[in-house]
C-alpha positions as CSV (number, residue, x, y, z in Angstrom):
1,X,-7.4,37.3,-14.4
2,X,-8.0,35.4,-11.1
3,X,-5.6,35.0,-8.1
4,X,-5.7,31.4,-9.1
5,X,-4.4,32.2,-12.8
6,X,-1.8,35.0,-11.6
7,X,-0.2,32.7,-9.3
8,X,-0.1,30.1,-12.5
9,X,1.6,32.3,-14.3
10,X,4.2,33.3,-11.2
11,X,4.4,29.3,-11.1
12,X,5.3,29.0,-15.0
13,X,7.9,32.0,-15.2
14,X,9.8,30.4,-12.4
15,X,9.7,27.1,-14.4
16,X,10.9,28.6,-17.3
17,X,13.9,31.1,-15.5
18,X,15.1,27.4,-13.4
19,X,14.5,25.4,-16.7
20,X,17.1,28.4,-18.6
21,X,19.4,28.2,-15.8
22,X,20.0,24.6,-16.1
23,X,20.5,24.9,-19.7
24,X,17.3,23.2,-20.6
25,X,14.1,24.6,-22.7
26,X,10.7,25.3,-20.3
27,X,9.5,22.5,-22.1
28,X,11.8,20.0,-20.8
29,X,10.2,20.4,-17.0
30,X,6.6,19.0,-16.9
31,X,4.3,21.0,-14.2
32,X,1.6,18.6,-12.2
33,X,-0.4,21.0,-10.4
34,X,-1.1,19.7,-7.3
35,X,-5.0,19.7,-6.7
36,X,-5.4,17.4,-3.6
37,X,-8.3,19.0,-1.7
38,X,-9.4,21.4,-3.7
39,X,-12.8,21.7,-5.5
40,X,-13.4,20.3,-8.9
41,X,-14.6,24.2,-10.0
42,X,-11.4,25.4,-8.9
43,X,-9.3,22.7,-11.1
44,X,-11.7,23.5,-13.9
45,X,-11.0,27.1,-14.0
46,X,-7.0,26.6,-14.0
47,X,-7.6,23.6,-16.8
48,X,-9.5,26.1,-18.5
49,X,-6.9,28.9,-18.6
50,X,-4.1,26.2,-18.9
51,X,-5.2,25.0,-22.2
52,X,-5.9,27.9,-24.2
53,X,-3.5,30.9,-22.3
54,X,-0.2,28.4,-21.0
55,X,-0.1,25.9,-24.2
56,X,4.1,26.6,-23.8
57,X,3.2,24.9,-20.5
58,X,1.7,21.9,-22.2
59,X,-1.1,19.7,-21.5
60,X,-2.6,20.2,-18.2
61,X,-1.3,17.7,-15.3
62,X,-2.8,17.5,-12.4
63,X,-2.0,15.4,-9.7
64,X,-3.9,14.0,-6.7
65,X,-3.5,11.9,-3.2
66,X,-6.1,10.3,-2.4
67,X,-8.4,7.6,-4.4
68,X,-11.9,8.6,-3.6
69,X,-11.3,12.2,-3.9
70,X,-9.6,12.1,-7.2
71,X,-11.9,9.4,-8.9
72,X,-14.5,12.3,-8.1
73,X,-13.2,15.0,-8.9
74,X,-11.8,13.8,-12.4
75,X,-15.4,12.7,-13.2
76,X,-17.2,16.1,-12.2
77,X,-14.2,18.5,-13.9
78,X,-14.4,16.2,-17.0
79,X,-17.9,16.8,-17.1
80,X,-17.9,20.7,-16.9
81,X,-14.9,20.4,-19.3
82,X,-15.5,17.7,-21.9
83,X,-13.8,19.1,-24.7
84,X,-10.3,19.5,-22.8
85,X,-8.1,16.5,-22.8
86,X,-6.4,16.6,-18.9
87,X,-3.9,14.4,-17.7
88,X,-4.0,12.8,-13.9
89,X,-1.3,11.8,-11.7
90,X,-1.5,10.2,-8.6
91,X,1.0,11.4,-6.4
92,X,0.4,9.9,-3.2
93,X,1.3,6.7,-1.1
94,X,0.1,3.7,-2.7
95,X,-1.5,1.0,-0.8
96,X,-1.1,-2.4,-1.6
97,X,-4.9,-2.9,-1.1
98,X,-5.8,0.0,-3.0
99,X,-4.0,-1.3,-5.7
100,X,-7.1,-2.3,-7.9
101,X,-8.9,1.5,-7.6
102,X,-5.3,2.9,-8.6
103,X,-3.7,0.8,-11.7
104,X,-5.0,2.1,-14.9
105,X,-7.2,4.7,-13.5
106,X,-3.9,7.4,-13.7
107,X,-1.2,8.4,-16.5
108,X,1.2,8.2,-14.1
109,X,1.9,7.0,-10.4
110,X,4.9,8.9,-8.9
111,X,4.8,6.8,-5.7
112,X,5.6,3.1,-5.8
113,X,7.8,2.4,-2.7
114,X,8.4,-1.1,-2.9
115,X,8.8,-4.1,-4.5
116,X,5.3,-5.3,-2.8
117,X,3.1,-2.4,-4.2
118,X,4.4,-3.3,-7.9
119,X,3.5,-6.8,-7.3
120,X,0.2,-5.9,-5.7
121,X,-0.3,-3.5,-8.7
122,X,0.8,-6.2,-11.5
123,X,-1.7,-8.6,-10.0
124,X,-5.0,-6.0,-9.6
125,X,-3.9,-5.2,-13.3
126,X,-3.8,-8.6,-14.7
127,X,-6.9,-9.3,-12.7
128,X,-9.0,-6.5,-14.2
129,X,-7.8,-7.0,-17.4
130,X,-9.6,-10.9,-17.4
131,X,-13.0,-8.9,-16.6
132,X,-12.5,-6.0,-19.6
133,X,-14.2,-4.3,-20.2
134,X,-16.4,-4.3,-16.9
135,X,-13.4,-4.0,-14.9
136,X,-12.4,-0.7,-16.4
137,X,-13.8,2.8,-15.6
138,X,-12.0,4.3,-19.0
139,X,-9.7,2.8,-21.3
140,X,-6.4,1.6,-19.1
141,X,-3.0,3.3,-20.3
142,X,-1.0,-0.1,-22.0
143,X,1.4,-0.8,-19.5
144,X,1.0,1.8,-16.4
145,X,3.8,4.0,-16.2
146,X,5.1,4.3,-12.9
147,X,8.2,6.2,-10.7
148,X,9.8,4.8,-8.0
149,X,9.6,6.9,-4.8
150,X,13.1,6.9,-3.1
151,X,13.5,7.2,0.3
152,X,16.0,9.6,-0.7
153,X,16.9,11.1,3.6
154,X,16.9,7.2,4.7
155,X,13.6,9.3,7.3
156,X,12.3,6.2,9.3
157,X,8.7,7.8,9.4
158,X,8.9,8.6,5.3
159,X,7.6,6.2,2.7
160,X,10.1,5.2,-0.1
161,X,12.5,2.6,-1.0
162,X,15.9,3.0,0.9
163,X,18.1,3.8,-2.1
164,X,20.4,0.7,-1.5
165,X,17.4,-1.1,-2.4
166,X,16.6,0.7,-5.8
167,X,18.1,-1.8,-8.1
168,X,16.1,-4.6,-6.6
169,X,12.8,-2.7,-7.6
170,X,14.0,-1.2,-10.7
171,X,14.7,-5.1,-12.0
172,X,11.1,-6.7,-10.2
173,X,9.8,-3.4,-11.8
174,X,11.1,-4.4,-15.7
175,X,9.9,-8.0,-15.4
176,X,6.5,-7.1,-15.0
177,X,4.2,-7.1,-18.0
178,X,1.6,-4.3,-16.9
179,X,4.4,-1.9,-15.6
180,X,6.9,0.2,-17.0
181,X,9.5,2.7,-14.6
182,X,9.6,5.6,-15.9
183,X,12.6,6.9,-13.1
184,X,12.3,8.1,-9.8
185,X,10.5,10.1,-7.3
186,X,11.5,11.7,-3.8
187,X,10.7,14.0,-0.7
188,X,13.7,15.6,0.5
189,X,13.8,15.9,4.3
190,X,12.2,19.4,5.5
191,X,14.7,21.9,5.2
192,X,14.7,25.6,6.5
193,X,16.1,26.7,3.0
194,X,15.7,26.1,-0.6
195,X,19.3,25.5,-0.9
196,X,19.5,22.9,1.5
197,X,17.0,20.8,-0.5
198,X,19.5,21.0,-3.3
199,X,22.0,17.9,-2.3
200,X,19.4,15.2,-2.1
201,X,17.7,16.3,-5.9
202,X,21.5,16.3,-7.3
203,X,21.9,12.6,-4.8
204,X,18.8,11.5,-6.6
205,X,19.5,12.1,-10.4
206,X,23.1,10.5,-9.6
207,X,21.1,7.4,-8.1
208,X,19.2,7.5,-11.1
209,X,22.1,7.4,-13.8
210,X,23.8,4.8,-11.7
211,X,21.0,2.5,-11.6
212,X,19.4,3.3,-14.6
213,X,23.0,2.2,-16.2
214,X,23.1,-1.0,-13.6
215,X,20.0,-2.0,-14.9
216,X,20.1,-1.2,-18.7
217,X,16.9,0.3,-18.2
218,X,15.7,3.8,-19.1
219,X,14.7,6.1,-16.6
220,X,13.8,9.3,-17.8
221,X,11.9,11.1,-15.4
222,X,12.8,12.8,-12.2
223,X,9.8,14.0,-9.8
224,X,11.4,16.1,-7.6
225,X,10.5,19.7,-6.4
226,X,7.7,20.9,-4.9
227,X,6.2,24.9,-3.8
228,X,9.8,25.6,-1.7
229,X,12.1,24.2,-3.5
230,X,11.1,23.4,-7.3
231,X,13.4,25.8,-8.9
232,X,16.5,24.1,-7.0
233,X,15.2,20.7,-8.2
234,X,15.0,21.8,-11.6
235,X,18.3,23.0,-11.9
236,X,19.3,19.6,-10.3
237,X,17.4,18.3,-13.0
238,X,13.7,17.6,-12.0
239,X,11.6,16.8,-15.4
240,X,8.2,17.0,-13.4
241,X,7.8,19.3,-10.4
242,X,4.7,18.8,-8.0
243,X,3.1,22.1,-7.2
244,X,-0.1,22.9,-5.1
245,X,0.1,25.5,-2.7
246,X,2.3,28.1,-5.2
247,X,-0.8,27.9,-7.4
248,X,-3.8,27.0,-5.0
249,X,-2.5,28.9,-1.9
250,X,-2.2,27.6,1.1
251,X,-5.0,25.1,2.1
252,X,-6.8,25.9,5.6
């Protein structure tokens, strides 16, 4: 067993002690290994071990930041691992011009910020979809699933929607045709403790309820948590928690 694996496994016990503490099954928390930066053999060997030693742990997630990178590195690890079927997030800030290399290339996007990047993703969407198949590099997901990223500290230099302005996207969000929300994400302000984290995961599930029951629209998912302070977001209620450097180790 690998450094790598052993931290994994660290990684998944945690999930599973938060997941018991909140009353909730293991299963109920989704890990997205964070693997911005690192090497496609790297992500390979944890997909490797992920499937056939952590199937309690479920299909392996990963998640990545930035287009180029990830559109790479899915191709290479997909190739040295054909027979494993992987899962891949994008977790970082989406730009509106961007929009086309993003929609449909990603399970999930945890980070749309504004009622602009949806529109810009709804339009590069509709606009690929007139030139399918050409315009596809696989077969898209039928409507992208998406989070909205909440600016949940109100941080002037932090992406995010301010949370008064949730609603607003959560409704644009429902009327478009090639998007669904799926809930909500968030960065807690740095914090020197785990514990001080905690507020602003329990002020985002309550924003979620609240607006989820505003809108009448369902919003499952929580993104929340990351190496510091994922077993405080789960017990706040996090059903996916972003992990790289409790797994990778720290990058240099």
């Amino acid at each position: 067993m690998s450094v790598l694996t052993q931290r994994f496994d660290a990684v998944c016990e945690r999930i599973t002690r938060a997941a018991e503490r909140s009353g909730r099954s293991a299963g109920a928390v989704r890990l997205v290994a964070i693997s911005k930066l690192q090497g496609a053999d790297r992500v390979a060997e944890l997909a490797s071990y992920w499937e056939k030693f952590a199937k309690p742990a479920g299909i392996p997630v990963f998640g990545e930041n930035y287009v180029q990178e990830a559109m790479a590195k899915k191709a290479e690890v997909t190739a040295k691992l054909p027979e494993l079927s992987l899962e891949w997030h994008f977790t970082g800030h989406i730009q509106s011009r961007k929009s086309r290399d993003v929609v449909g290339a990603f399970a999930l996007l945890h980070a749309v910020d504004s009622l602009g990047v949806a529109q810009a993703l709804e339009k590069a969407w509709q606009n690929r979809l007139r030139e399918s198949p050409a315009g596809w590099r696989e077969p898209p997901p039928c409507p992208q699933a998406v989070l909205a990223q909440v600016n949940i500290g109100r941080e002037r230099q932090k992406s995010g929607i301010d949370p008064d302005r949730l609603e607003e996207l959560i409704v644009g969000l429902a009327g478009m045709s090639a998007l669904r929300a799926q809930g909500l994400m968030c960065i807690p302000p740095q914090t020197e403790s785990l514990e001080a984290s905690r507020p602003y995961f329990a002020l985002l599930r309550q924003l979620r309820d609240s607006v989820s029951k505003a809108c009448g629209v369902p919003l499952p998912h929580l993104s929340m948590g990351m190496s510091g302070d994922f077993e405080a977001a789960i017990e706040e209620g996090a059903t996916l928690v972003r992990i790289g450097t409790a797994i990778f180790g720290a990058r240099l």
